[in-house]
C-alpha positions as CSV (number, residue, x, y, z in Angstrom):
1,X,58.9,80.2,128.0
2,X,60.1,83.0,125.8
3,X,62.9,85.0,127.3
4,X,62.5,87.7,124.6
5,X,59.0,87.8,125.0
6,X,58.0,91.8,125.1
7,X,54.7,93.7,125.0
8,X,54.5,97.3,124.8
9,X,57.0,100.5,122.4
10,X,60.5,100.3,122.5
11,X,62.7,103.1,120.6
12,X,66.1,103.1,120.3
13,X,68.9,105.4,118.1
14,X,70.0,103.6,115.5
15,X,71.4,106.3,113.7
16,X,74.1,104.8,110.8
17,X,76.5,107.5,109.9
18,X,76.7,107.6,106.1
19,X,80.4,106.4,105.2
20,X,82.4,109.0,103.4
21,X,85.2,108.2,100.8
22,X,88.5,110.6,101.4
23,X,91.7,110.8,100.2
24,X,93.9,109.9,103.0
25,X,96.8,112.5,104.2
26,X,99.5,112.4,101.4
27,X,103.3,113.6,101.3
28,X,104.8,111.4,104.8
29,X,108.5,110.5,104.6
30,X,109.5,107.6,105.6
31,X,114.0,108.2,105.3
32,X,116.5,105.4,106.6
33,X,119.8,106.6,107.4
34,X,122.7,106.4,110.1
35,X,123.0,108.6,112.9
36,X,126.3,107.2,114.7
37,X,126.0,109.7,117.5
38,X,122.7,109.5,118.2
39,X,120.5,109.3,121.3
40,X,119.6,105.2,121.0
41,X,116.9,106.0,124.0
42,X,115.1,108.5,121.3
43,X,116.4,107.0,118.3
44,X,116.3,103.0,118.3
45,X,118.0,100.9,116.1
46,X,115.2,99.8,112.8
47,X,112.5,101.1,114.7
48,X,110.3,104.1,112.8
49,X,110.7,107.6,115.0
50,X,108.5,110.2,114.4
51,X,109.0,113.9,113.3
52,X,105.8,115.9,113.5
53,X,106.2,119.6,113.2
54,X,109.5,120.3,115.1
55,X,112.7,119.8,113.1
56,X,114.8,120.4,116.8
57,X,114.2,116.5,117.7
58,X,116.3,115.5,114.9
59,X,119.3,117.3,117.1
60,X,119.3,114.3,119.4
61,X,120.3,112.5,115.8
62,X,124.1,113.8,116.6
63,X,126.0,115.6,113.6
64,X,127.5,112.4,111.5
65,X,126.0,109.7,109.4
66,X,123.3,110.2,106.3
67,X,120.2,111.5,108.6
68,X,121.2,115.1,109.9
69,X,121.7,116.6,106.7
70,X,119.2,115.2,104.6
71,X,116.6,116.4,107.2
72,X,117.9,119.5,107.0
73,X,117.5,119.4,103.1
74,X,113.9,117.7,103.7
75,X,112.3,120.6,106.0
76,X,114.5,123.4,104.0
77,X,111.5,122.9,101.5
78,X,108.6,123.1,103.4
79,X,106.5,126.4,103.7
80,X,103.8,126.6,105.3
81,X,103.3,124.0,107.0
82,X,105.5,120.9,107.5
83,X,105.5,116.7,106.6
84,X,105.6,113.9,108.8
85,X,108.6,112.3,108.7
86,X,109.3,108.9,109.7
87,X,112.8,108.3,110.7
88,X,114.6,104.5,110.4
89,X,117.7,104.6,111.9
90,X,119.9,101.8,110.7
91,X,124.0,101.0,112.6
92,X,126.6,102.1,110.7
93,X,128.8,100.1,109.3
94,X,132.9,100.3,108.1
95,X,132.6,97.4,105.9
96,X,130.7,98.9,102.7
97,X,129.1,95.7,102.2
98,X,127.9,95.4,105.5
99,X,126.7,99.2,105.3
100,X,124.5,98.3,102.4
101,X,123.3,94.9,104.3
102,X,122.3,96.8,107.4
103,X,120.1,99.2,105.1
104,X,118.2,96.6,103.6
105,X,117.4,95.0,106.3
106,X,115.5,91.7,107.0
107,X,111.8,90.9,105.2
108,X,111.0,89.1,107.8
109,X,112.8,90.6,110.9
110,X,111.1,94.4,109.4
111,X,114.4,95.9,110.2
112,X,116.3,97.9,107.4
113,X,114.3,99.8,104.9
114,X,111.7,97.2,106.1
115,X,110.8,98.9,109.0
116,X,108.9,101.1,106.8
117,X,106.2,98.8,107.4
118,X,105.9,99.2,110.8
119,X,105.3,103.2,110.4
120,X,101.5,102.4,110.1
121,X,101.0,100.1,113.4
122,X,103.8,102.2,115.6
123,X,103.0,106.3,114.2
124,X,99.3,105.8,112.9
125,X,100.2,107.0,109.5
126,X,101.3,105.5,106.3
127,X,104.4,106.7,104.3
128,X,103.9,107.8,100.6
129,X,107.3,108.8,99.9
130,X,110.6,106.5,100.5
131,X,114.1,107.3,100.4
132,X,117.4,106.5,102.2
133,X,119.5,109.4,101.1
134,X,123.6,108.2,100.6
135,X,122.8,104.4,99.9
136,X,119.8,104.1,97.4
137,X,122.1,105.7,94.6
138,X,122.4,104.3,91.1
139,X,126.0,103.6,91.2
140,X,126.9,100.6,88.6
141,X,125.6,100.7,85.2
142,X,125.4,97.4,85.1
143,X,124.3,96.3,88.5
144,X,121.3,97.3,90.2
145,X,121.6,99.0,93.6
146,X,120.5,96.4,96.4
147,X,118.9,98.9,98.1
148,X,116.9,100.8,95.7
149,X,115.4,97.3,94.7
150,X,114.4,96.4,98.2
151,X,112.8,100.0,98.3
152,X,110.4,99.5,95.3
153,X,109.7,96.4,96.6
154,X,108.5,97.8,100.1
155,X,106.9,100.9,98.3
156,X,104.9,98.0,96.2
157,X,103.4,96.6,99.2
158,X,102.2,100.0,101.4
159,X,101.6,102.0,98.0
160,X,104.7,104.3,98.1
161,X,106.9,106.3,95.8
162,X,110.2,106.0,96.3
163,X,112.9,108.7,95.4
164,X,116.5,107.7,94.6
165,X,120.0,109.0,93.3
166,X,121.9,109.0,90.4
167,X,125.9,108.5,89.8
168,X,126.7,111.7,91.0
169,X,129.1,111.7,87.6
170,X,128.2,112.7,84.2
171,X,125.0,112.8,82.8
172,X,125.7,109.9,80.2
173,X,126.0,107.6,82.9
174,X,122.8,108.8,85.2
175,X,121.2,107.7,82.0
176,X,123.3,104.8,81.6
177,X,122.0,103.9,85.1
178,X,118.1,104.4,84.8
179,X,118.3,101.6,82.3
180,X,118.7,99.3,85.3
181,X,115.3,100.0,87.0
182,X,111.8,99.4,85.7
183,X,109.3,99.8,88.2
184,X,107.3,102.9,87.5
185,X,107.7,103.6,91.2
186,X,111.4,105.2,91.4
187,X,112.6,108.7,90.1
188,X,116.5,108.8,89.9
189,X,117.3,112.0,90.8
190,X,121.0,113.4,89.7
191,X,123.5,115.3,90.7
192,X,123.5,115.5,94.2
193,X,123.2,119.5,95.7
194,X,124.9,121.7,98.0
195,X,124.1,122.9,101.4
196,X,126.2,124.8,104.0
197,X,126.8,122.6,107.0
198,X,127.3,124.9,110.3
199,X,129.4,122.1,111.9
200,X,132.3,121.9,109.7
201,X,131.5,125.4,108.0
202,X,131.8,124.4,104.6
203,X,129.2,123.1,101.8
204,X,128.8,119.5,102.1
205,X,126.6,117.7,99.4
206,X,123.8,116.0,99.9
207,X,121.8,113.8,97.7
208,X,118.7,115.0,95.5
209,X,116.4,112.1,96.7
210,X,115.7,114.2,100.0
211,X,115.3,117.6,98.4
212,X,112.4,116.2,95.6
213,X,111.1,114.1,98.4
214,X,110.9,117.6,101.1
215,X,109.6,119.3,97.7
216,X,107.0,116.6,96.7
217,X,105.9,116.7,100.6
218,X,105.2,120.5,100.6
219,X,103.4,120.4,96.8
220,X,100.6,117.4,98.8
221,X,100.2,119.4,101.7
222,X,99.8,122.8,99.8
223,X,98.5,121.9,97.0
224,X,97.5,118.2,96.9
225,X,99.1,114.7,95.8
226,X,98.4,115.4,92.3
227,X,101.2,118.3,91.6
228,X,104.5,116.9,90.1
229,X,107.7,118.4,91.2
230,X,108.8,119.5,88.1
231,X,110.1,123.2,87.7
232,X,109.9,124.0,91.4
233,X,111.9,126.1,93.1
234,X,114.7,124.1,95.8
235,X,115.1,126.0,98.6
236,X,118.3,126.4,100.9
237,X,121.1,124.9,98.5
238,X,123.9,126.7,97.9
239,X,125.1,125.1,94.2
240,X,124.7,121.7,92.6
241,X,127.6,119.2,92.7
242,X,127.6,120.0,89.1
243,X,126.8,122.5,86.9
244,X,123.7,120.8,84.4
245,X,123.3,122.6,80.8
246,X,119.5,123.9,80.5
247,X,118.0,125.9,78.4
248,X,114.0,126.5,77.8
249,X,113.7,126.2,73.9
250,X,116.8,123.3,73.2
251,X,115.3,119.9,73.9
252,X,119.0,118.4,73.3
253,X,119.8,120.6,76.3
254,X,121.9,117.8,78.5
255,X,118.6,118.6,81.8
256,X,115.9,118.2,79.1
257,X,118.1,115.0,77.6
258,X,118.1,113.2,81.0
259,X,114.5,114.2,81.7
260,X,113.7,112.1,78.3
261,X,115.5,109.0,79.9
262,X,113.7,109.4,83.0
263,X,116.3,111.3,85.3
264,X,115.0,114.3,86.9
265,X,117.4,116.9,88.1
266,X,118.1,120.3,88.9
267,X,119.1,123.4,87.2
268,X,120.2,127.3,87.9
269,X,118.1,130.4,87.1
270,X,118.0,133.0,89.3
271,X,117.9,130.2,92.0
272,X,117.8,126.5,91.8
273,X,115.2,124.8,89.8
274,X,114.0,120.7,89.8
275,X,113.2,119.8,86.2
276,X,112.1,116.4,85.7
277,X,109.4,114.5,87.5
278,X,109.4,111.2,85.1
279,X,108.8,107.8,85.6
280,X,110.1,104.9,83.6
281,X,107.0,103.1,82.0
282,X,104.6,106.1,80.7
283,X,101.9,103.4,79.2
284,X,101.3,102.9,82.7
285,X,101.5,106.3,84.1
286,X,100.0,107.9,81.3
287,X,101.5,111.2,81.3
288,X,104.7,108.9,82.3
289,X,105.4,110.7,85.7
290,X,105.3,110.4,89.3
291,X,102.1,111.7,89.3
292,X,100.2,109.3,87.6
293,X,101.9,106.5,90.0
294,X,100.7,108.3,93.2
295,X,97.2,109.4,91.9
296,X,96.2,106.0,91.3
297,X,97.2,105.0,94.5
298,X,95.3,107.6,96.0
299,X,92.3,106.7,94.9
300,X,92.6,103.0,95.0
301,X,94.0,103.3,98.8
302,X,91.2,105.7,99.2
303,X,88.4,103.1,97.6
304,X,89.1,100.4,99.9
305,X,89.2,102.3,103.0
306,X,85.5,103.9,102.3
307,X,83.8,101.3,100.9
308,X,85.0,98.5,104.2
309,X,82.0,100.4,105.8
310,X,79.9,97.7,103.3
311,X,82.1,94.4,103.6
312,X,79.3,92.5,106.3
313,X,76.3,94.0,105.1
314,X,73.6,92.1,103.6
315,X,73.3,91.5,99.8
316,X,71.1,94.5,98.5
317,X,69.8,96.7,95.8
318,X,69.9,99.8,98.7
319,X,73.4,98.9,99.3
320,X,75.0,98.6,95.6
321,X,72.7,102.2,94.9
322,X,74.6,103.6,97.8
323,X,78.2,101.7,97.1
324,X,77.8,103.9,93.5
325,X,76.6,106.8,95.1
326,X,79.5,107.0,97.3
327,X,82.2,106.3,94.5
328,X,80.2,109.0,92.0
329,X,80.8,111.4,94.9
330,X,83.9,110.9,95.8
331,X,85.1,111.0,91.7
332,X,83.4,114.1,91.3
333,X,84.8,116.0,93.8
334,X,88.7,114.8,92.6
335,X,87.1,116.0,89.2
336,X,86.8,119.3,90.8
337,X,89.9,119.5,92.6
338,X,92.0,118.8,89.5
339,X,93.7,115.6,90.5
340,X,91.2,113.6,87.6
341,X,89.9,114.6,84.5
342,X,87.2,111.9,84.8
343,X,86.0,108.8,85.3
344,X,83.8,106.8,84.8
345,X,82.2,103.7,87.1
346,X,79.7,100.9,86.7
347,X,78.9,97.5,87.6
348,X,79.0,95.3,84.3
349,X,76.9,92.4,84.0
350,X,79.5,90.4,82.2
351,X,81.4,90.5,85.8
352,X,79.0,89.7,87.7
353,X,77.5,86.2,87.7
354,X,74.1,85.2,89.9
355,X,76.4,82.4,91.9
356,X,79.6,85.2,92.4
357,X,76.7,87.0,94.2
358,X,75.1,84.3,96.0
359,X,78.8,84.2,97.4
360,X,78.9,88.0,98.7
361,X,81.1,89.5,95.4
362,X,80.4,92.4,93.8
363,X,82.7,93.2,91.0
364,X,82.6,96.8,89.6
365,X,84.8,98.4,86.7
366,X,86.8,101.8,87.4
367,X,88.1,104.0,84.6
368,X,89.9,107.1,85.2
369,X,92.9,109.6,84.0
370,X,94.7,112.3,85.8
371,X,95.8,115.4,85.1
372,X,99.3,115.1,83.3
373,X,101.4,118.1,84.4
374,X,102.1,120.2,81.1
375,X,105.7,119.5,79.8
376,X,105.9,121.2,76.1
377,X,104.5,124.1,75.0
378,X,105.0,124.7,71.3
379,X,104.1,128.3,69.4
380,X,104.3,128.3,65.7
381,X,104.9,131.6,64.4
382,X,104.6,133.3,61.2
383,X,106.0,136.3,59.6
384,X,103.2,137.8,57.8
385,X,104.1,140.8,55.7
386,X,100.3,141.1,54.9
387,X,99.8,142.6,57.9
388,X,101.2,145.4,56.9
389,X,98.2,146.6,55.0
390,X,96.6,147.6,58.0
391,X,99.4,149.2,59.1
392,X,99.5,151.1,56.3
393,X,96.2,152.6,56.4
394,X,96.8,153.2,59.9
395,X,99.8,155.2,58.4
396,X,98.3,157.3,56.2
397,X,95.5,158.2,58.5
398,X,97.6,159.4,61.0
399,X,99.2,161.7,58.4
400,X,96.7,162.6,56.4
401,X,95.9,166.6,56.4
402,X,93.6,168.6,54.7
403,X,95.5,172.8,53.6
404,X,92.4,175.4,53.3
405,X,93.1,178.3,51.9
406,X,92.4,181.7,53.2
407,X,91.5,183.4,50.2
């Protein structure tokens, strides 16, 4: 006997709400730093610790080690409204070696600047932007820093950017030092800057990896992922830890000359200025900045999480219209907001075969370009004396004058 035997009307809501493509939330920090005097209960050892709009928890962090001042420097920037931050607090070490050990952490422990990963399961958000502020610093030109390399390589895996410093020196060996990294992924920022420190009541420098970072952060919130941090203004630093020669109109100025070798830094005009947003491998980047890394990992990020909605459903014409529907719509409107200039999406027969089908694949092929933030601006003039011929008749118009005589 049937057990699902029925005879009669049956309704039921099967309403399917129509998945949506989005851009996920951009410009989260994830920083790793010491914090010696800090409250372990709040603040575990290698275990991610969220900031979310109040700047006062980062109090309990005590007033040594890297963290308290490059949050300070980080939430100087914001505006109107502020990041999430998540904060990796690694022990501090007296053996330098040890120090940079403890920062780079264990791959398979996820301590270190590995604990980055665990921001997504343990704070339900994903970090965009990477830096450990006092030990990712380029300070060997001829070896790599440990833990810039283990940085990129974490910022590979959860699509991050990662922000590091320069020598700290002179600006032939910040250049001397990009030449070390190649990942298209890192920005080197140099010098470091100044702010005032209300505990020992004098300026204390602190690197330029957490300003660009708290400036990068504030340009996705207000503006969206897709503005570089080039020519911005740096709020709440006193000076820079060196003076840098810039000038608008010399391109052998020593900030433009570090900017071609793909060091951003900072200069001074009424106020502090970031010049620079570069990355290392422009063929891949396009416009060879950061924001042709992070745009294309905003949309591919944002691609996979829309379109899971269709991994399980049945082989259909109705659902590849609708897969191409949804990625048209979702291009379109990053068309609109100025992150893209276009794009262009299709499913090519030479990809797709009848047996890669039979087998649940769908192959499709994505172009797309962003918008390159403008970085020259070239006028050619020309001194034209001919244009003194209308000036001349305007000349004698204007005194021209007719005498009549009164006789």
């Amino acid at each position: 006997m049937a057990t699902n035997y029925h005879h009669g009307v049956r309704a039921s809501d099967q309403t399917f709400g129509t998945p949506r493509i989005r851009v996920a939330d951009a410009g989260e920090i994830c920083i790793i730093g010491t914090a010696p005097d800090a409250d372990a209960a709040i603040w575990p050892l290698n275990q991610p610790v969220a900031i979310l709009g109040d700047i006062t928890k980062a109090d309990t962090l005590g007033d040594t080690g890297t963290l308290p001042l490059s949050l300070k420097a980080i939430w100087n920037q914001y505006e109107k409204t502020s990041g999430k931050i998540a904060v990796i607090r690694v022990e501090e070490k007296v053996d330098p070696a040890e120090q940079v050990s403890a920062v780079v952490g264990s791959a398979i422990d996820m301590t270190g600047v590995h604990a980055a990963r665990k921001v997504q399961d343990q704070l339900d958000f994903v970090p965009d932007l990477l830096i450990a502020p006092g030990f990712a610093f380029a300070d060997d030109a001829v070896t790599a820093n440990p833990v810039i390399k283990e940085m990129v390589s974490v910022a590979e895996r959860i699509r991050a950017y990662v922000f590091a410093d320069g020598p700290n020196t002179t600006t032939a060996e910040a250049i001397a030092n990009r030449d070390l990294y190649s990942s298209d992924r890192l920005s080197i920022i140099d010098p470091m800057c100044k702010i005032w420190d209300t505990v020992t009541s004098t300026n204390i420098e602190v690197p330029g990896s957490a300003v660009y970072a708290g400036i990068q952060s504030r340009l996705d919130l207000e503006k969206g992922f897709w503005w570089s941090p080039d020519n911005k203004e740096v709020r709440g630093i006193t000076g820079l830890a060196r003076p840098v020669d810039w000038r608008l109109n010399d391109s052998n100025c020593e900030a433009t000359q570090m900017n071609a070798s793909q060091v951003s830094t900072f200069f001074k005009d009424k106020g502090f200025w970031t010049w620079g947003g570069g990355s290392v491998d422009p063929l891949r980047t396009l416009g060879g900045t950061v924001v042709g890394r992070r745009v294309a990992d905003k949309v591919y990020d944002a691609l996979e999480q829309g379109l899971r909605a269709y991994i399980g459903v049945p082989m259909s014409l109705h659902a590849i219209r609708d897969i191409a529907s949804l990625v048209e719509t979702f291009l379109r409107e990053l068309v609109q907001k100025g992150a893209i200039i276009g794009a262009e999406f299709e499913m090519p027969e030479d990809l797709n075969t009848p047996r890669q089908m039979a087998d649940g694949i769908l192959f499709y092929r994505l172009k797309f370009v962003e918008a390159t933030p403008i970085r020259d601006i070239e006028i050619w003039g020309y001194r034209t004396p001919e244009l003194y011929e209308e000036f001349l008749e305007q000349a004698s118009a204007a005194s021209a004058f007719t005498l009549v005589s009164g006789n």
